[in-house]
C-alpha positions in Angstrom: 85.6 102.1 158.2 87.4 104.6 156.1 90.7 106.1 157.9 91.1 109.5 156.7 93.6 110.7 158.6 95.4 107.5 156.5 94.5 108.8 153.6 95.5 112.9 154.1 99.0 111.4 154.7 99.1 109.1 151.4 97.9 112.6 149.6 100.7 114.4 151.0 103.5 111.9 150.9 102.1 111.9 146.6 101.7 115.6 145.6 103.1 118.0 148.5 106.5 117.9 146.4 104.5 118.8 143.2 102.1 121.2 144.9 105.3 123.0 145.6 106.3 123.5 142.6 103.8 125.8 141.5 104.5 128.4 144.6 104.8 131.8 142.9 103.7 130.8 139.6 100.4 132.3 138.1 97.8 130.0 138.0 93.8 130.3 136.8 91.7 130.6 139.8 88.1 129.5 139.7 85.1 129.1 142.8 81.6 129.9 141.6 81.4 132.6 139.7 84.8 134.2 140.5 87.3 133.8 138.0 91.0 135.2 138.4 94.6 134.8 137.1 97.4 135.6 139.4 100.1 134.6 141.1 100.1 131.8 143.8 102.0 131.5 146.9 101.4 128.1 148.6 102.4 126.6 151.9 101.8 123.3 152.6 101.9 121.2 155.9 100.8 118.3 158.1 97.3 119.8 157.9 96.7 120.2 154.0 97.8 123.4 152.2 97.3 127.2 152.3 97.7 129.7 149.4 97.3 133.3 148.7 96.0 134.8 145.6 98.3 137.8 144.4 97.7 139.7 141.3 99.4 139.0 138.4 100.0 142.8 138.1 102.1 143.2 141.3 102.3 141.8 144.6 99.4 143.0 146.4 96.4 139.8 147.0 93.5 139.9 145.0 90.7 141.5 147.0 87.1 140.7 147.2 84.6 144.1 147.2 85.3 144.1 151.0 88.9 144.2 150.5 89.5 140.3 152.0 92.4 138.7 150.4 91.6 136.0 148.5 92.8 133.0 150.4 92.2 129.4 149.4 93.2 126.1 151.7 92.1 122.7 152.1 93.0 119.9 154.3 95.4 116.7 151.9 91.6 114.8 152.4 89.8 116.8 150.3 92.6 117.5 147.5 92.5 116.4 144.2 95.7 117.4 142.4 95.9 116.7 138.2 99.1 117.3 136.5 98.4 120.8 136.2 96.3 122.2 138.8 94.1 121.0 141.6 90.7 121.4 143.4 89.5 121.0 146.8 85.5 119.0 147.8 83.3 120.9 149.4 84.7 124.5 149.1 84.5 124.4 145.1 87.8 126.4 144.2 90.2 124.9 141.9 93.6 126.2 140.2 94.9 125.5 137.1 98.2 126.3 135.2 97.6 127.1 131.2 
């Protein structure tokens, strides 16, 4: 039986340092259709991580034509990190430095 919980931590005890590193940089953003560049601000915890979308222009979120922020997390299970970006299964979003 596969131990996920097992695995989330191996993710995190590998890439939280790194995924850190990118906080308030501006990254690519891509989920379906939506493309973006802006600035990222990441949190990470126990859990997975958290991160806002802020425009590259100032420091106001991205917003959606209902006004929601653009907010992206994903749980260290579901987290694929490359040397320059990472994607999260299932939800479809992935960022990407240039």
């Amino acid at each position: 039986m596969i131990n996920w919980k097992e695995i989330g931590k191996e993710r995190q005890d590998k890439y939280e340092s790194k995924i850190n590193e990118w906080n308030n940089t501006v990254m690519n953003y891509s989920e379906g259709l939506l493309n973006f560049r802006g600035r990222v601000e990441i949190k990470t915890d126990d859990w997975g991580v958290r991160i806002a979308l802020l425009s590259e222009h100032c420091d106001r979120p991205i917003t959606l034509s209902d006004d929601r922020p653009i907010t992206l997390s994903a749980s260290w299970e579901i987290l694929s990190v490359s040397e320059n970006g990472m994607s999260a299964a299932y939800v479809n979003w992935s960022l990407w430095l240039d």
